[in-house]
VEXSE-703081 format. One record per atom (N, C-alpha, C, CB): x, y, z. Coordinates in steps of 0.05 Angstrom, whole numbers, plus 5000, padded with zeros to 4 digits. Glycine has a CB too. Example, Ala and Ser with C-alpha at 12.3 -4.5 7.8 and 13.67 -1.06 7.14 Angstrom:
<sites>
526448865156;524649105156;526449345156;522649115181;525749555142;527349795143;525850015157;528249885114;
</sites>
This chain:
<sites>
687817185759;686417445759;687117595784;683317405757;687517825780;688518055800;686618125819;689218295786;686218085848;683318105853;685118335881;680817735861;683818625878;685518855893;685418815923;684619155886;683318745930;682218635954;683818405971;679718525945;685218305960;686218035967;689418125965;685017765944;690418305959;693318365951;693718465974;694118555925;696718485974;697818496001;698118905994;701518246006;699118996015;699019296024;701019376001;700019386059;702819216003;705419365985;705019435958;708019175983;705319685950;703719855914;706919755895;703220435915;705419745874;707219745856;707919925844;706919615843;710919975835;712120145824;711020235799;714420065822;710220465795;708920525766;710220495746;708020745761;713420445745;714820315720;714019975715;718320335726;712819865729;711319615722;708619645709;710919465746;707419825701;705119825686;704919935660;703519925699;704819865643;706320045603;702819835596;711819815575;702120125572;701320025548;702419985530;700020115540;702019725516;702619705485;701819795471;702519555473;703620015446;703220215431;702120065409;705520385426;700120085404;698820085385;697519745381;700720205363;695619785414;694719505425;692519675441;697219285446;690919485451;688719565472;690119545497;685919365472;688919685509;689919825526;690819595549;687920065535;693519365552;694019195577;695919305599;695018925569;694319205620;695919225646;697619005651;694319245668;699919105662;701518815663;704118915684;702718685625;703918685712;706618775732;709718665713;706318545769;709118535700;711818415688;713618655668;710818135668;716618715683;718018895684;720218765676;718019035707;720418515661;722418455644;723518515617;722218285645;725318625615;726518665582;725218495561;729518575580;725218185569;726118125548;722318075534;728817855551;721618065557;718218135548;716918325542;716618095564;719918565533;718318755516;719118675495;718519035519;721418515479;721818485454;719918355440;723918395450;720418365417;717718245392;715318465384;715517935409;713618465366;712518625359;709518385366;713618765330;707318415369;705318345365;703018495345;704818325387;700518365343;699518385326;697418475349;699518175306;695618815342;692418875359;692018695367;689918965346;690718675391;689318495415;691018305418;686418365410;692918145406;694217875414;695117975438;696617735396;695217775461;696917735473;699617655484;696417725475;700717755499;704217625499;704717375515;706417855514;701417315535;702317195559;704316895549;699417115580;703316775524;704416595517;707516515512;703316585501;708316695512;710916705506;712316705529;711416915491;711916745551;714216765577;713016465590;713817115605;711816315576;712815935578;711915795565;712215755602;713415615559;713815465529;712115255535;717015355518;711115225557;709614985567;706215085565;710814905602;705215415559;702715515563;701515395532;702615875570;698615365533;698015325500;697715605481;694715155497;698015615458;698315935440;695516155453;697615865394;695716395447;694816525459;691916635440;696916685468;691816415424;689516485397;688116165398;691616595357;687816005423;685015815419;682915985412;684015645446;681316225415;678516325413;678516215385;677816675418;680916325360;680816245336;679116065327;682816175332;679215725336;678515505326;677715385349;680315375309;677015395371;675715225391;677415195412;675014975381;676615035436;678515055452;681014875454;677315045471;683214875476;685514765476;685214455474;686914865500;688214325453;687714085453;690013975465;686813995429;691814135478;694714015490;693114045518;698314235485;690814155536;690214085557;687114015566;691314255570;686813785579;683913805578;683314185594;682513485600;680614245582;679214505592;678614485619;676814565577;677814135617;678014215660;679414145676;676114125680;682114135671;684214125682;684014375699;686414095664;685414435716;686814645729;687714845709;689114545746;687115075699;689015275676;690915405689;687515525660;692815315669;695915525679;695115675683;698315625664;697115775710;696516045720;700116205712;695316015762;700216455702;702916545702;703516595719;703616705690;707216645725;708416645747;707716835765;710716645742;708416885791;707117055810;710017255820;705416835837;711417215814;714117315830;714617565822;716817155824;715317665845;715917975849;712118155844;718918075817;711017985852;708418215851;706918035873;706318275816;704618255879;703618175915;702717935915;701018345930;702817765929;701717495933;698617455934;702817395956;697417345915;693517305923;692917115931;691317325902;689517045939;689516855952;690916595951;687616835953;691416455978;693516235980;691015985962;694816146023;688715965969;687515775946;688315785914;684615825946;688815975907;690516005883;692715905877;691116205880;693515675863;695615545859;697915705843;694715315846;700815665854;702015825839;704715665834;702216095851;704015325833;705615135827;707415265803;704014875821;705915315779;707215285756;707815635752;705115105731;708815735771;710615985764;712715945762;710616195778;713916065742;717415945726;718716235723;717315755684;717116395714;718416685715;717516945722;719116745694;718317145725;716717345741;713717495723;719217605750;711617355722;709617475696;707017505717;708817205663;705217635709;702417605710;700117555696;701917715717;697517525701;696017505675;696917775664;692617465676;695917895643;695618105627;691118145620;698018025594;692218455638;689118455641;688318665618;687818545675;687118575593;685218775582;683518975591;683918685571;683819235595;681619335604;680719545581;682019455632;680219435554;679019535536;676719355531;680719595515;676119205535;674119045525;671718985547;675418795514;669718935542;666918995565;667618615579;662219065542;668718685598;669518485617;667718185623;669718635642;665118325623;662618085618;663517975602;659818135611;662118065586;662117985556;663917795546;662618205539;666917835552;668717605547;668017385566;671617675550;668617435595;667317175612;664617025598;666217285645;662217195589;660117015571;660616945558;658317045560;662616995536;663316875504;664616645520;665717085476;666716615540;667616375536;666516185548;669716365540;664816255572;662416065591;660715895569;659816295611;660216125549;658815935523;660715765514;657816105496;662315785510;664415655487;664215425502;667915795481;664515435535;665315165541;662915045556;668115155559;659915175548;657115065560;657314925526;653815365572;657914965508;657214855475;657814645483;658814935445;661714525489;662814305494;661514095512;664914385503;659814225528;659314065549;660914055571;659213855541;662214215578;664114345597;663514405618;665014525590;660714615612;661114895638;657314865635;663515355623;657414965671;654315015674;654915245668;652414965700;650715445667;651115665663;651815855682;649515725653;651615775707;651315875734;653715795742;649015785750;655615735737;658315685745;659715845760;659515655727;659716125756;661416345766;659916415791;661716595745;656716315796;656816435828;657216205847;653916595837;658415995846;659515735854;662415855863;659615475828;662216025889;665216195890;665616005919;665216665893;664415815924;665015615950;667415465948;662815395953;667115385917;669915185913;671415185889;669314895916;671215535888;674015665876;672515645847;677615455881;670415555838;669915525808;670415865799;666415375801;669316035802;669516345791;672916385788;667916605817;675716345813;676616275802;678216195777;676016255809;676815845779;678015665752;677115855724;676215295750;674615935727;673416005706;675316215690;670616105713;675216415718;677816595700;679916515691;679016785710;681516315695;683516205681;683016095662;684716065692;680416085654;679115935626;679516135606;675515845627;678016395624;677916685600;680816695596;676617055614;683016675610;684916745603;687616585581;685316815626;685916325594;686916035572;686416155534;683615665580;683116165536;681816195507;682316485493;678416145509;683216715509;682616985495;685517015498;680417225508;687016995511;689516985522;690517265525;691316825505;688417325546;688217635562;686217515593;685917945536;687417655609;685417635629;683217865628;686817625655;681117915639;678718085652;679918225681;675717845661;679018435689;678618445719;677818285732;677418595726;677318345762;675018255773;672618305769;675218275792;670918055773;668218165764;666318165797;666617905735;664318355786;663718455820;661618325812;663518795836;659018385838;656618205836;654518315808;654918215869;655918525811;653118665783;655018515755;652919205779;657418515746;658418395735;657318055727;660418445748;657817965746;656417745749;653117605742;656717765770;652317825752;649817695751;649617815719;647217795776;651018065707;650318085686;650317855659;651418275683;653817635660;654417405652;651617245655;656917295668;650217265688;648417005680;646816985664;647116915696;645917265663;642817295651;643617255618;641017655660;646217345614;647417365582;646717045574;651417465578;648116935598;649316695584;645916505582;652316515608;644516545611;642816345613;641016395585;641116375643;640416635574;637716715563;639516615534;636317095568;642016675529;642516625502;643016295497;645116805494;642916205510;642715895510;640015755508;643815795536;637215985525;635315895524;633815905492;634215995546;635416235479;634116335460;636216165429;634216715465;638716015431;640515965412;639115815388;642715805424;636015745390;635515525363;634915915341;631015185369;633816015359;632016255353;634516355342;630116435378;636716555355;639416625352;641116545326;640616525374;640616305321;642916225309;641416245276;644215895322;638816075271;637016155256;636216445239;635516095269;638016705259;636516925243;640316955241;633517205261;641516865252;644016915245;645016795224;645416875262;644316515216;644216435192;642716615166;643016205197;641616635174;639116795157;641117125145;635616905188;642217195163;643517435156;646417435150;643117615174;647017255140;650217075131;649017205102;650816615137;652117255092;651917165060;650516985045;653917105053;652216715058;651716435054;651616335082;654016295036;650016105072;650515935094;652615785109;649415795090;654415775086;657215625093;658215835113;659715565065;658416155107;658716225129;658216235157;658716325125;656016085166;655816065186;656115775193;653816185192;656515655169;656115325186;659315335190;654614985164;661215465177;664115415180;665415675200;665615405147;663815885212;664216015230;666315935263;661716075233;668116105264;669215925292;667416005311;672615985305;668315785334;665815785355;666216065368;666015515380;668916125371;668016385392;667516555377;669816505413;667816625352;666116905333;664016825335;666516995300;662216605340;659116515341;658116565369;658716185335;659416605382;658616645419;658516925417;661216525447;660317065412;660817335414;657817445386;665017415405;657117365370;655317385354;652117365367;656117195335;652017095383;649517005392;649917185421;649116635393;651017315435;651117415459;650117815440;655217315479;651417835421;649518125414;646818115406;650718295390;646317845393;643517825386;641917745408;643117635364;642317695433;640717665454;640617875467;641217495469;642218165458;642318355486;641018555475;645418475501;641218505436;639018745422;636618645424;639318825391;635918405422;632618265414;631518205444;632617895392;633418205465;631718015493;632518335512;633917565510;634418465514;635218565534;634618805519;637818505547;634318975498;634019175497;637119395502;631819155515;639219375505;640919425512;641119605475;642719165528;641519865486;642320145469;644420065451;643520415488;643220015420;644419795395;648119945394;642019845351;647720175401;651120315396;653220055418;651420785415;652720125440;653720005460;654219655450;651620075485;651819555431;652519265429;653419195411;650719095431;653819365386;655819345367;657719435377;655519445344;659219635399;662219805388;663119595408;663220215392;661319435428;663219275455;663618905438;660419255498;661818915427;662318625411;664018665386;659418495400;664718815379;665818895350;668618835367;664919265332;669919105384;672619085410;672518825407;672319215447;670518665423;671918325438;672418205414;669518065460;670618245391;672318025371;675218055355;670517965349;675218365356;678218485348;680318365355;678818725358;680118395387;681518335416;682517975416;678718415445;680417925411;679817615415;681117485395;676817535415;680917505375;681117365347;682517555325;678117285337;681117695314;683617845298;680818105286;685717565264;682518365273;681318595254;678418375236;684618745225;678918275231;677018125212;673518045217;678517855211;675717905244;672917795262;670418045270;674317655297;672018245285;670618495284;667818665272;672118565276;670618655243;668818735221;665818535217;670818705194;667018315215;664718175206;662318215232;665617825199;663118215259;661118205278;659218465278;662318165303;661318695264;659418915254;657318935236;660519075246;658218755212;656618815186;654218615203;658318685149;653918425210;651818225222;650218365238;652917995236;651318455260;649818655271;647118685267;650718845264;649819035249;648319245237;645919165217;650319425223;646718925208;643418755189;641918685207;643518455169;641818665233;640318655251;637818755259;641318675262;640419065264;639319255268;637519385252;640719365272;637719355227;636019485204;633519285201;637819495174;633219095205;631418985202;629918985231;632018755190;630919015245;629019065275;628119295275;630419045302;628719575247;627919805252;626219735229;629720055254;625819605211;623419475194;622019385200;623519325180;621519225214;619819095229;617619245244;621318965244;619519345267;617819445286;616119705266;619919555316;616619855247;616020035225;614020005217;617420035206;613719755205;611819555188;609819545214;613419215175;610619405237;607519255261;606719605267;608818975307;607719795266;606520005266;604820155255;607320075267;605420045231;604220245204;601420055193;607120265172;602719735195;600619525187;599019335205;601819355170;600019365232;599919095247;600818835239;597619055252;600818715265;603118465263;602218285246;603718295291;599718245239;598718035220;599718125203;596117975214;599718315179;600218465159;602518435164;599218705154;604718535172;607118575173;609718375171;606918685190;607818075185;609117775181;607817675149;607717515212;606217785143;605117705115;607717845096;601517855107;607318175099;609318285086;612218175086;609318505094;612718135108;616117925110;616317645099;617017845145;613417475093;614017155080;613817355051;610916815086;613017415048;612217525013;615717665006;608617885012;616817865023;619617875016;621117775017;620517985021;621317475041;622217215035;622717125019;621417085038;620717114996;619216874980;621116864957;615716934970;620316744935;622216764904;621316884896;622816594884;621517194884;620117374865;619717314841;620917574863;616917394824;616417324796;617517514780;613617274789;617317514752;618517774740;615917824723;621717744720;615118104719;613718274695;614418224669;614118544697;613918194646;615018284622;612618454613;615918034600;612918724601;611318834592;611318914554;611219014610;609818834540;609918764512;609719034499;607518554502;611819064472;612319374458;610319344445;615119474440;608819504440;606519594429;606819814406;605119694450;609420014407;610720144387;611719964368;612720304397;613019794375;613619584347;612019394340;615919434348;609619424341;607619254326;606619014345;608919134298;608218894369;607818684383;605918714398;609718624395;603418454404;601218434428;601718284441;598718374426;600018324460;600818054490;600817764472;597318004524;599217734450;598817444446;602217344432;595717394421;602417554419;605817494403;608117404420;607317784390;607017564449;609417574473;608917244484;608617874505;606117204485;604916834498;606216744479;601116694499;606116724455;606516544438;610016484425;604516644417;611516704437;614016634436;615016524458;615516814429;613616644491;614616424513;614016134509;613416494540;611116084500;610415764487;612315724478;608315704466;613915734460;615915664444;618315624461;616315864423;618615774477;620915714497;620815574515;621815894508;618415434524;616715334543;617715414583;616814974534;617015714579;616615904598;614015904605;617416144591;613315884627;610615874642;609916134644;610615754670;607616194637;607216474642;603616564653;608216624610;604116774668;601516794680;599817124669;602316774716;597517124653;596917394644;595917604665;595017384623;597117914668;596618024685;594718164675;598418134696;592818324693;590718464694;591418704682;589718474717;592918714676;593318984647;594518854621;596119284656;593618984611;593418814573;596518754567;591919094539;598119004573;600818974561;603318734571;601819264564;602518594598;603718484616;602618284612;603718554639;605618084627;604717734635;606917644648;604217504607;606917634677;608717514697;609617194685;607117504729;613317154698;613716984699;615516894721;614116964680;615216614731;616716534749;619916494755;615816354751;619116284732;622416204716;622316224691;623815924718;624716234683;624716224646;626916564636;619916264629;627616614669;628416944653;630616894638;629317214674;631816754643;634716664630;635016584601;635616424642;632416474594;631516434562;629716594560;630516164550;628516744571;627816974554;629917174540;626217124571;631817214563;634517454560;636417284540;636517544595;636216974543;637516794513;637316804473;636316514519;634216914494;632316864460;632717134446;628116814462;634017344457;633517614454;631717814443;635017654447;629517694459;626817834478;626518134477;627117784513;628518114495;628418434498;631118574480;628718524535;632418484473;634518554454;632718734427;636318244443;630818514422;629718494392;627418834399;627418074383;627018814422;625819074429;622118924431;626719374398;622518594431;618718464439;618218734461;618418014462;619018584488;618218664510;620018834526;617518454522;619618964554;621319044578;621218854603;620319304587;622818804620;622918774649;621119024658;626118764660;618618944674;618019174680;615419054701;617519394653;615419144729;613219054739;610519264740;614118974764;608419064744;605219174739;605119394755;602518974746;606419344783;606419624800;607719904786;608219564829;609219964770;609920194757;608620244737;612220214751;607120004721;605220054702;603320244710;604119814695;602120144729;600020324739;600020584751;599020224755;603020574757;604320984759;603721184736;608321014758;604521014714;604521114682;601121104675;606620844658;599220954687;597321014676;595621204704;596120744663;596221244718;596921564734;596821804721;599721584745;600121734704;600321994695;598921984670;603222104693;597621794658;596021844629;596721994609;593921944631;599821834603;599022064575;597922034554;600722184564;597322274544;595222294519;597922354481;592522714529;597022334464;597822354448;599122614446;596422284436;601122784431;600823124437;601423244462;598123224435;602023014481;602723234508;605423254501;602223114544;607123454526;609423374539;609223324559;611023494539;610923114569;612323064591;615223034600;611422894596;615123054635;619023094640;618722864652;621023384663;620122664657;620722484676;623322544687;620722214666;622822634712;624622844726;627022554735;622623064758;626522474742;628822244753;628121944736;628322184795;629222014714;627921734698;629521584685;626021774676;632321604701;634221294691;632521024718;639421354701;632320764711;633820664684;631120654661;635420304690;629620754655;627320784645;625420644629;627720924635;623920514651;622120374656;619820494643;621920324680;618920724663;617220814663;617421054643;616620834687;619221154633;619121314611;619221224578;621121474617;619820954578;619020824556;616020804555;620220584556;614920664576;611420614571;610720844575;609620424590;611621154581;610121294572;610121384538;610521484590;612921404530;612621434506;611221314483;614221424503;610921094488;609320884477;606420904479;610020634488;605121154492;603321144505;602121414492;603821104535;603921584478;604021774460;603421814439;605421824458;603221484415;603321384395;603921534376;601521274391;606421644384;607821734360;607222034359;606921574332;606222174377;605622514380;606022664407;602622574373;607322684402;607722834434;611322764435;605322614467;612622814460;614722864476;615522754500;614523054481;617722624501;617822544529;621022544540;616322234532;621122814560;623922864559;624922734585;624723174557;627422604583;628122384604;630322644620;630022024587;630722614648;632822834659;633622594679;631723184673;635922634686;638122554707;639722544709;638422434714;640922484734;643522704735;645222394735;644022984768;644622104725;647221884720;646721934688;646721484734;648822064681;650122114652;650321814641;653522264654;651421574651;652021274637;649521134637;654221094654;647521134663;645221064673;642521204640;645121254710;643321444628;642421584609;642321514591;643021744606;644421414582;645621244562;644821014551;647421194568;644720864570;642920584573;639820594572;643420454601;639320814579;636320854572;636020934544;635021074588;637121124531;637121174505;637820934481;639021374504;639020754493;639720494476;637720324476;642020354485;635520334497;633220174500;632020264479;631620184524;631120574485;629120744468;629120644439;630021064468;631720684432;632920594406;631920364399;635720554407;632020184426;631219784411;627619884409;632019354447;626719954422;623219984428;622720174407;622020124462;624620274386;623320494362;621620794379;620320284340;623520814404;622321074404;623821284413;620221084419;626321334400;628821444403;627121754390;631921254385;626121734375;624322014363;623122184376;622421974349;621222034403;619622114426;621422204448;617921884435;622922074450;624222094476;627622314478;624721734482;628522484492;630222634489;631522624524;629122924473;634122574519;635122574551;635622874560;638222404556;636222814581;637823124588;639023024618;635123474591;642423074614;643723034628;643623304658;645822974609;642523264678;642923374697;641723364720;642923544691;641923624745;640823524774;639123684770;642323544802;635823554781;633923664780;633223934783;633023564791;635523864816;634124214830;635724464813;635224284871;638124364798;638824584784;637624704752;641424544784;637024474745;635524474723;633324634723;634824244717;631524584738;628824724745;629324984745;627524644771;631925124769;631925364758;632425504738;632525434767;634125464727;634125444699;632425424675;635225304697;631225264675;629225184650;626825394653;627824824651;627325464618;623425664622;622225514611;622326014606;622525214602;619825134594;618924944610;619625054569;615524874600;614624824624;612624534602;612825144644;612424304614;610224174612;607924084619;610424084608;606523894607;604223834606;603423724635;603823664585;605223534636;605623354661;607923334674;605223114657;608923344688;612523184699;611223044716;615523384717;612522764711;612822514730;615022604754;614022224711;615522564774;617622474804;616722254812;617622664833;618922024798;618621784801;621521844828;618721554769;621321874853;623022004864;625021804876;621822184881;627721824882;628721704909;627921664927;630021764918;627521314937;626321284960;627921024971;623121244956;627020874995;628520755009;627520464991;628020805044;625820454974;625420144960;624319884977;628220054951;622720075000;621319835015;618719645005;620219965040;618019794988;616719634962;617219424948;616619754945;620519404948;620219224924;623219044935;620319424886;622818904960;625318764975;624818464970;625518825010;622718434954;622518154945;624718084921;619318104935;624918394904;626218324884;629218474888;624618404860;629318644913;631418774919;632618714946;630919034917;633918424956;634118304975;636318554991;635017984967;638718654970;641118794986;640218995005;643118944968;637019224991;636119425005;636319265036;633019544993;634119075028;634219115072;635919095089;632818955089;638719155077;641619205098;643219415090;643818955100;641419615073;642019845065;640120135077;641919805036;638419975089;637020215104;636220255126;635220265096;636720565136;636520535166;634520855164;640320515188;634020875196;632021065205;632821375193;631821065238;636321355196;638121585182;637321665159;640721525177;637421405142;636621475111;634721435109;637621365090;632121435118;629821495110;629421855112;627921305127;630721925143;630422265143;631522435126;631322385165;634222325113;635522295088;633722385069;636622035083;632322215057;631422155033;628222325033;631421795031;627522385055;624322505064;625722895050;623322445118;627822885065;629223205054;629423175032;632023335063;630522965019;631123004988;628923054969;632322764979;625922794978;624522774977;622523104965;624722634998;622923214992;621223544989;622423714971;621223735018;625623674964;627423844951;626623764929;630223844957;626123584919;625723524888;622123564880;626823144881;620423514896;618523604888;618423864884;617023544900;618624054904;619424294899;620824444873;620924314918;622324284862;623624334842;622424224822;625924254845;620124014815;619123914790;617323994793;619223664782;615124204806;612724334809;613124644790;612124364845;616724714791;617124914766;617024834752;618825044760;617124674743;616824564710;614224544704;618124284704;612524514716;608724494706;608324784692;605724464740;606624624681;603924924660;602624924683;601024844625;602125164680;598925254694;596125044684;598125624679;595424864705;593124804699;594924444693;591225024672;597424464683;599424134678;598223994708;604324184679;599523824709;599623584730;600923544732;598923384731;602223454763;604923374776;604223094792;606223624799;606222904781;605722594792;607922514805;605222364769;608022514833;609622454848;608722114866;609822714863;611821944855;611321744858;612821604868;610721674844;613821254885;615221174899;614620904900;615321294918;616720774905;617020424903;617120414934;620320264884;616120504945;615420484974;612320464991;616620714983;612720285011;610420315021;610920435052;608920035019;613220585054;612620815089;611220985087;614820995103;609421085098;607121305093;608521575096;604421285114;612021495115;612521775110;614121945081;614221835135;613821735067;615721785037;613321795022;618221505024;611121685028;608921825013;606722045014;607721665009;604521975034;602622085039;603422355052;601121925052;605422325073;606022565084;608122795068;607322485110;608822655051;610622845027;608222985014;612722624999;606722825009;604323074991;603123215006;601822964973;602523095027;600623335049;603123535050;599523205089;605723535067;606423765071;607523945037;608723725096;607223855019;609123934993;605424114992;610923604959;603224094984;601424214991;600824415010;600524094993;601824425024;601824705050;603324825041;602724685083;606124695027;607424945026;607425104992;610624885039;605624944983;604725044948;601724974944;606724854920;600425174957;597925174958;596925214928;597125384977;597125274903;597425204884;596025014870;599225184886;598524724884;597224594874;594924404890;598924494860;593124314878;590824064886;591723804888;588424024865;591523664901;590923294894;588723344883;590623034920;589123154866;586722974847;585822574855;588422994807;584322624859;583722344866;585122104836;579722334871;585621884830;586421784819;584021574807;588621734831;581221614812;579821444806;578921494772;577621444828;579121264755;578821234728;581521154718;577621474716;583921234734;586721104718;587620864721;589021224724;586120814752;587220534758;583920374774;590820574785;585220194768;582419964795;582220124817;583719584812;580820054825;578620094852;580219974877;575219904848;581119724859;582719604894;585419734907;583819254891;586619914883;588520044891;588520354895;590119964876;586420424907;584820714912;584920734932;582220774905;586820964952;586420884980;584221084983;589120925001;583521095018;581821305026;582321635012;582021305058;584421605008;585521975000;585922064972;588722065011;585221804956;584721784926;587221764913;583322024914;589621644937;592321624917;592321334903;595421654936;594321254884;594020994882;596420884899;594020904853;595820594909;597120474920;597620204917;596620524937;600120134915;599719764911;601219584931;601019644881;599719394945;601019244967;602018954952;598819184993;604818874964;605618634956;603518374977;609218634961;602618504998;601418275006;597518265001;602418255039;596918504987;594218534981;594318494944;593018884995;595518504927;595218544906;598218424890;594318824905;599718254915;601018054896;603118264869;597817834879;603018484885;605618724869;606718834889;604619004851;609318884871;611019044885;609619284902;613019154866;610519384910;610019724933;610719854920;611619814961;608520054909;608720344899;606320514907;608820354867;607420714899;604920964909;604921124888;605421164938;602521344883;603421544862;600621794875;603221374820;601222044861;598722174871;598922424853;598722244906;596822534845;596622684827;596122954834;595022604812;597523134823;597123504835;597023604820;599023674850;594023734816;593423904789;594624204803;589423914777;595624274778;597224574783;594224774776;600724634754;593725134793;591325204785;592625404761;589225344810;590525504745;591125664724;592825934730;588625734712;592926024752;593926274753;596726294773;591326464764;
</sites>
């Protein structure tokens, strides 16, 4: 390692210093030809190649070197023709004129910690090693970084330093904790049990600097994402990003949740999205079928089943596989459909003779049980703008016998609305939302959402109410609803959609649904950890006559 302080007066010629085109950015005194030939691959290094005696320049790959013990003395490259550094520095094994090659794209700690870990795992290295500068260990050490990454660091100064300790000491103290939520946010597990060690150091060193140090999440993905590029290959990178960034999203869940619910509530809410989710079936009632027909064919299949507190429903644990075998829902018995959207639909109540729009109603859940709910008089026009998503709903309609009731209409809300002069009874906005409701049964959402797309979705949010409040009669009802439990995708969508369409009223929701799901403001609400359902909300806005 190049330490400027220690070099003799004489400067080097600025034809000794080149970046590699289309490499991170290395410094390097070595001004030989033939060590510019060959092409490399991003971040590799060359040092390996100017002696046949160094080990490959990609140990981080798979662990450390096995042609030298790690606490040997590490080759040092040749010293010739560049200033001489300290004489404690051995420079036995210089053979040709080279130096290390110093990266100065990558956050210089950070590599010294990834490999201090690598070789504290082995049983190698204390953690405090690098301020042991009495008998040259800081030093050896750097010839370690430069052994395993096969790039050297700068010098590291005392803030440098002490930054390594605190990395290294706390992520060693925190690694059962670390590695556990890092498992946890693997695909699979094999991915992490077959992970190389230094993509696991460089992994457990970001998860200690977002969860213990607080360190600004940009800065600890784009500097850990670089070292594993650098280090190991494009791949490694990537993956240290996607891990991350699931990090990240769930530390902005979290903290969301102890805000909105407190921490008791909020560790309840996280074992319950943990957990193994049950499934709904809800029984067609248009084709002649009752809950008892629906018990009495799972009996037959010997599916366990549990009856829900609304007539048409009966959860199951296991058995979905022979239900979807027996063809259940083919035959048009029942739907997939949980009790929490049931109770949206009996929200919007419909009556025989109405119309209704279900403004966003692929894949249609909830626009089947309304139709059904019509008994055969009334209207129920499906709109959205997934044309294939439409399709599939209409083929249901078809199996459930209520292809008569039900009419699609291919398009985007907000343009539709202007457009359309007619107006109904009711429109549902079963709206786009972030699906924090329902992560028991939608594991991918919670590494699909961030603080971005919730502000996202809050605009979209206002834009579509706005737009399905033209479609009401004078005196109709507007049911705006969500598989979410953030108060800002609910409660605060109706308060401000109300200021700015004084118009219309909330209506309290009491008589459509239970009592236990009545909040203070008369919306309905359903908690996965109070009521054992998914997360939904719904709230009712009577339009006035004039």
């Amino acid at each position: 390692l190049q330490n400027p302080s220690r070099m003799e007066a004489k400067a080097l010629p600025l034809s000794h210093f080149r970046a590699r085109a289309g490499s991170p950015l290395l410094l390097s005194a070595e001004a030989s030809s033939a060590a510019r030939k060959g092409s490399g691959a991003p971040g590799r290094s060359r040092a390996s190649r100017y002696d046949a005696g160094a080990p490959p320049s990609r140990a981080g790959r798979g662990g450390v070197w096995k042609r030298d013990d790690p606490e040997d003395s590490p080759r040092r490259t040749g010293m010739t023709g560049v200033p001489k550094l300290n004489p404690k520095f051995s420079t036995k094994r210089a053979g040709t004129s080279k130096v290390p090659i110093i990266n100065f794209e990558v956050s210089h700690h950070r590599a010294v910690a990834a490999v201090r870990l690598l070789r504290a795992d082995k049983g190698k290295a204390f953690v405090d090693l690098l301020n042991e500068k009495a008998n040259d260990s800081g030093e050896n050490e750097m010839g370690y970084v430069e052994r395993t990454l096969g790039f050297s660091t700068r010098h590291l100064d005392d803030r440098d330093i002490r930054l390594v300790t605190v990395i290294v000491a706390g992520t060693v103290r925190w690694k059962r904790y670390i590695d556990y939520l890092i498992m946890s946010l693997c695909s699979e597990e094999k991915v992490f049990s077959n992970m190389e060690p230094l993509l696991l150091q460089i992994l457990r060193i970001g998860f200690f600097e977002i969860l213990k140090l607080n360190v600004p999440a940009y800065a600890v993905v784009d500097e850990n994402v670089r070292l594993a590029k650098v280090a190991l290959r494009p791949g490694a990178g990537n993956m240290v990003n996607a891990i991350l960034r699931k990090l990240l999203l769930l530390k902005w869940m979290v903290r969301r949740w102890i805000r909105f619910l407190g921490k008791e509530e909020a560790l309840k809410l996280m074992n319950w999205n943990n957990s193994d989710p049950y499934f709904s079936l809800r029984v067609n009632t248009t084709n002649g079928y009752t809950r008892d027909d629906l018990v009495n064919r799972l009996e037959d299949l010997q599916v366990h089943y549990e009856k829900s507190i609304m007539d048409e429903f009966v959860r199951i644990r296991e058995g979905m596989q022979a239900v979807l075998q027996a063809g259940l829902l083919k035959e048009g018995m029942c739907a997939v459909q949980d009790e929490s959207a049931g109770f949206v639909v009996s929200v919007v109540d419909p009556q025989p003779g109405e119309t209704i729009m279900d403004c966003c109603a692929a894949p249609g859940g909830k626009t089947l049980f309304m139709a059904s709910r019509l008994a055969g008089q009334g209207k129920v026009s499906a709109l959205d703008i997934n044309k294939g998503r439409l399709r599939i709903l209409m083929e249901a309609a078809k199996c459930h016998n209520l292809d008569d009731i039900i009419t699609d209409i291919h398009g985007d809300l907000r343009l539709y609305a202007k457009e359309s002069t007619v107006k109904y009874d009711k429109v549902l906005l079963d709206a786009p939302c972030s699906g924090l409701g329902v992560l028991s049964k939608r594991a991918d959402l919670r590494w699909n959402r961030q603080f971005e797309d919730l502000e996202e979705l809050v605009c979209l949010q206002d834009e579509l109410l706005d737009s399905a409040s033209l479609l009401v009669k004078p005196g109709g009802v507007l049911i705006y609803s969500t598989c979410s439990i953030d108060h800002e995708e609910n409660e605060n969508r109706v308060t401000t959609f109300v200021q700015r369409h004084p118009e219309f009223t909330p209506q309290g929701v009491h008589g459509y649904v239970p009592a236990e799901f009545i909040t203070d403001d008369g919306f309905y609400s359903s908690s996965p950890t109070k009521h054992s359902l998914d997360g939904a909300f719904a709230a009712r806005l009577v339009r006035s006559m004039h």
